[in-house]
Each structure stands twice: as structure tokens, then as C-alpha cells.
VMD Tcl script that draws the C-alpha trace (Angstrom):
set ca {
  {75.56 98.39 67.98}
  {74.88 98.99 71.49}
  {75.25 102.77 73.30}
  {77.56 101.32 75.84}
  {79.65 99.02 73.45}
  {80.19 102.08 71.42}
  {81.70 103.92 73.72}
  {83.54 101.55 75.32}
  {85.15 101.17 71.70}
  {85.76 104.24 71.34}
  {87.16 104.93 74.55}
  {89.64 101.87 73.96}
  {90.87 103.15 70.65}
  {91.51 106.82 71.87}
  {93.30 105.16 75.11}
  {95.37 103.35 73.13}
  {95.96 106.16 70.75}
  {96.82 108.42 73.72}
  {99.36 105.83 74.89}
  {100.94 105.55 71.65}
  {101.27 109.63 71.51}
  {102.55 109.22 75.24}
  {105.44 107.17 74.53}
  {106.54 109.15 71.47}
  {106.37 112.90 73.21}
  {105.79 113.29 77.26}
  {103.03 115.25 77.58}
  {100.77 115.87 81.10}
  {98.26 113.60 82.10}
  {99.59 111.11 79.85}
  {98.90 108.45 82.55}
  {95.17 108.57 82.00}
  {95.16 106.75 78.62}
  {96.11 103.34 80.90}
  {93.11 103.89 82.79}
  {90.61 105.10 79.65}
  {91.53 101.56 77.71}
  {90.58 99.86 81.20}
  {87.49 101.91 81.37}
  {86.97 101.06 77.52}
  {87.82 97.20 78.05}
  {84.87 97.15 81.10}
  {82.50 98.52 78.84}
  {82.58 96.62 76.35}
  {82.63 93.75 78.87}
  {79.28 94.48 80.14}
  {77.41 95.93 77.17}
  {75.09 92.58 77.08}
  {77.31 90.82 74.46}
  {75.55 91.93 71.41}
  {79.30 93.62 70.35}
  {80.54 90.18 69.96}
  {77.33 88.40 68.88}
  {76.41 86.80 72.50}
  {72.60 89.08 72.49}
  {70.04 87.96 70.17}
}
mol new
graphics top color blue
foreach p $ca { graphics top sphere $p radius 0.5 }
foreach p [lrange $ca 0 end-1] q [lrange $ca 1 end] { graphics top cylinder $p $q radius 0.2 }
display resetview
């Protein structure tokens, strides 16, 4: 798996995790888990494909 695809997965499932935790119990900075599934979501985008089988 690529570095960047990695990540971007990762960052994506925490995200979402965070947002899940944020609707159950406020908690500071809880706004930031929008903006880390976004980041997550880009990565992934622009890793070269190989996360979805488009590099050879």
C-alpha cells in the first residue's frame, strides 16, 4: 500500500471516529475531526490510485 494512501486511511478512520466521540460527549476541538476526514479523503485522492487498483 502506498505511504500516502495509508495515511490518508488512517486519518479518515480516526476523523470519523473523532466525530462519532464528538456527537456522543462535547469535548474541545471536536471540530477538527470534519477537517481530518477531508484531509484523509484528499489523500487518498491523490496517492497515484494504487489504493483502489488504478497504479500498476
Amino acid at each position: 500500500m502506498d505511504r500516502i494512501a495509508g495515511v490518508g486511511l488512517a486519518l479518515s478512520a480516526l476523523g470519523a471516529l473523532g466525530y462519532v466521540a464528538g456527537v456522543l460527549y462535547a469535548y474541545p476541538g471536536r471540530a477538527f475531526t470534519i477537517t481530518a476526514v477531508m484531509v484523509g479523503i484528499t489523500l487518498c485522492a491523490i496517492s497515484e490510485g494504487r489504493l483502489v487498483g488504478g497504479g500498476e
